[in-house]
C-alpha positions as CSV (number, residue, x, y, z in Angstrom):
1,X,-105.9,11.9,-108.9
2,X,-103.9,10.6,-111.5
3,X,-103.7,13.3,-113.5
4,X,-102.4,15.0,-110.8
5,X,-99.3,13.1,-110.3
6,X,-98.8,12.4,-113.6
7,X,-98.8,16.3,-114.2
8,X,-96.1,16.4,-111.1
9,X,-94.0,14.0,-112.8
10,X,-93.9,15.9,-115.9
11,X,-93.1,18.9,-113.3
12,X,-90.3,17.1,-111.6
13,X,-88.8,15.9,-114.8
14,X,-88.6,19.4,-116.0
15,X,-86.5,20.7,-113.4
16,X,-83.3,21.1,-113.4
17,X,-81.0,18.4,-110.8
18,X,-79.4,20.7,-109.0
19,X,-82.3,22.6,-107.8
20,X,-82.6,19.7,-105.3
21,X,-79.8,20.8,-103.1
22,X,-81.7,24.9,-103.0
23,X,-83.3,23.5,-99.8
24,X,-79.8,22.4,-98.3
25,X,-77.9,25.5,-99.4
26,X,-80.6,27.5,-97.6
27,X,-80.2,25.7,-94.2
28,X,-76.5,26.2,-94.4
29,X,-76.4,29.4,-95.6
30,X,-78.8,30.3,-92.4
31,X,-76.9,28.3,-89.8
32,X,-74.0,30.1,-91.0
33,X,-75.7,33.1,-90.7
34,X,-77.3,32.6,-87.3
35,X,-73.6,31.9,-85.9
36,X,-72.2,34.9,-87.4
37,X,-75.3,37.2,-86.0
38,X,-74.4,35.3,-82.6
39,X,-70.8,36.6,-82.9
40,X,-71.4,40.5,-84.4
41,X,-73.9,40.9,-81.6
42,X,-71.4,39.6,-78.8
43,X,-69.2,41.5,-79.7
44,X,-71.6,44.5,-79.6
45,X,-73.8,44.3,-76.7
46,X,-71.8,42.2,-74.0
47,X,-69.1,44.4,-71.5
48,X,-65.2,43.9,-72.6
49,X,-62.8,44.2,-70.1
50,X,-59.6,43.1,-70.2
51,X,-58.4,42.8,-66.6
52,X,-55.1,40.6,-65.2
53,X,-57.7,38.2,-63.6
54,X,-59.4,38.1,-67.0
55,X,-56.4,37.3,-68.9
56,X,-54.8,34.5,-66.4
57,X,-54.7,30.8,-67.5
58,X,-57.7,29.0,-66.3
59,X,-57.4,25.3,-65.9
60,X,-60.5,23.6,-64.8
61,X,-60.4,25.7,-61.7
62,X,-57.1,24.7,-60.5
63,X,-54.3,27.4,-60.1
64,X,-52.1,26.8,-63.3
65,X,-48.1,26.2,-61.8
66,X,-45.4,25.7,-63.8
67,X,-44.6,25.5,-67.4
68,X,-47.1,24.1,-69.5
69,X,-44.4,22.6,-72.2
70,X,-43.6,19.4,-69.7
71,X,-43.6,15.9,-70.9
72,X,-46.3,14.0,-70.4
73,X,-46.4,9.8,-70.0
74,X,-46.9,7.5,-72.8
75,X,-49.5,6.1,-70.6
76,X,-52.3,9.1,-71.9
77,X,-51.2,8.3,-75.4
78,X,-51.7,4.8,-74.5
79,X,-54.7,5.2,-72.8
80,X,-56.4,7.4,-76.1
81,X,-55.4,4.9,-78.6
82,X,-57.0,2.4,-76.5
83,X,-60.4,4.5,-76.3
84,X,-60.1,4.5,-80.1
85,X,-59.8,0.7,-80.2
86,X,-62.7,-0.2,-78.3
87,X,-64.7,2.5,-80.4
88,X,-63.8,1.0,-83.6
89,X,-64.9,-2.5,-82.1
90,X,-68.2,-1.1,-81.5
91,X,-68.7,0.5,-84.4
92,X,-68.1,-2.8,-86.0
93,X,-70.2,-4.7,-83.4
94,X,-73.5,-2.4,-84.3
95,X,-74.0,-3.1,-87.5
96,X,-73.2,-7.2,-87.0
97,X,-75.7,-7.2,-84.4
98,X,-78.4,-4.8,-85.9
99,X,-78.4,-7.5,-89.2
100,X,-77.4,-11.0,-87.0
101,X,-80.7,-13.0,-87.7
102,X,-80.4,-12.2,-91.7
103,X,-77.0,-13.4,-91.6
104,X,-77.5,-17.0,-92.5
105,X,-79.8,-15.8,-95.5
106,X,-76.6,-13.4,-97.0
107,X,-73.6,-15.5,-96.1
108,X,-75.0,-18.7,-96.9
109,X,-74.5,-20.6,-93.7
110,X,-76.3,-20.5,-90.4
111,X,-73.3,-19.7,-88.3
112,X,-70.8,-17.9,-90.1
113,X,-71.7,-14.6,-88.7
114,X,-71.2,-16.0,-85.4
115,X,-68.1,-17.7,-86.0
116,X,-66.3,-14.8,-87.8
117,X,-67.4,-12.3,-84.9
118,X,-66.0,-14.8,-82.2
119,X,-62.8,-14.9,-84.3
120,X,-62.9,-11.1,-84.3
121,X,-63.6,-11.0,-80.8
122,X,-60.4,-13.2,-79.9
123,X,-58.5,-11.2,-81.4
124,X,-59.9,-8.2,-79.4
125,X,-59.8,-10.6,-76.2
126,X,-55.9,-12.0,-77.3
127,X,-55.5,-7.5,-76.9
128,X,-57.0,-6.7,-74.1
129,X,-54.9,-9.4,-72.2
130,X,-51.7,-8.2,-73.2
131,X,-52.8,-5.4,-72.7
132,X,-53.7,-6.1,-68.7
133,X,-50.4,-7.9,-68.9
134,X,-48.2,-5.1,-70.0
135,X,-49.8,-2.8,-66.9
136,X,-51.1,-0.5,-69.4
137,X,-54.7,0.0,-67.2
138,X,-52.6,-0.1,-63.7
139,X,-52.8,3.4,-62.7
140,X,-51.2,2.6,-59.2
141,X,-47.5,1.4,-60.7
142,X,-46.7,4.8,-62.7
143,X,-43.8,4.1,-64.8
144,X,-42.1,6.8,-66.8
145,X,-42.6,5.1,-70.1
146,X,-44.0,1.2,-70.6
């Protein structure tokens, strides 16, 4: 058996780096050619008609009126940055929690992983308050812009 693997070694060693990333190329190179079959055969086989019905605007089954150019409130903007705050405070609470109980052994000290995330959650908590305060998540009071 040890032959073997010391026969695959010389093997390995042999060959060049790149040929590592053959199996990778391949998969990509089929997705992409899986999607494009996908496309060349719709466009073959399925029915195209272009009718007025076809060809209206189609807006989550409502009737579209008016012009779609029109301003829209700082409170969707607002709203979307917020999403993207909270996401970024999960993505950093995973990771804290995932390592929490080796914490002590690679910061040095038995609480400092707790302490700094209770900091970092202040901060986030000092946020979210002026957030509530500015009426930011009050959907009844619509204000043109906060």
């Amino acid at each position: 058996m040890h032959v073997f693997f010391t026969g695959f070694s010389k093997l390995a060693a042999m060959v060049p780096y790149y040929w590592q990333y053959v199996a990778l190329l391949m998969q990509v190179a089929l997705a992409f050619l899986i999607g494009a079959g996908m496309i060349v055969g719709s466009r073959y086989i399925g029915r195209h008609r272009n009718l007025p019905v076809k060809l209206e605007t189609y807006e989550c089954g409502i009737t579209p009126v008016g012009d779609a150019r029109q301003r829209f409130s700082v409170r969707f903007y607002l709203v979307a940055v917020l999403f993207i705050l909270f996401d970024v405070e999960v993505v950093f609470l995973v990771p804290w929690a995932v390592i929490y109980r080796r914490l002590p052994a690679i910061a040095g000290s038995r609480l400092f992983g707790f302490w700094e995330m209770l900091v970092y959650l202040g901060f986030v908590a000092v946020g979210l308050y002026y957030i509530v305060r500015k009426g930011v998540l009050n959907w009844n009071q619509d204000k043109a812009d906060l």
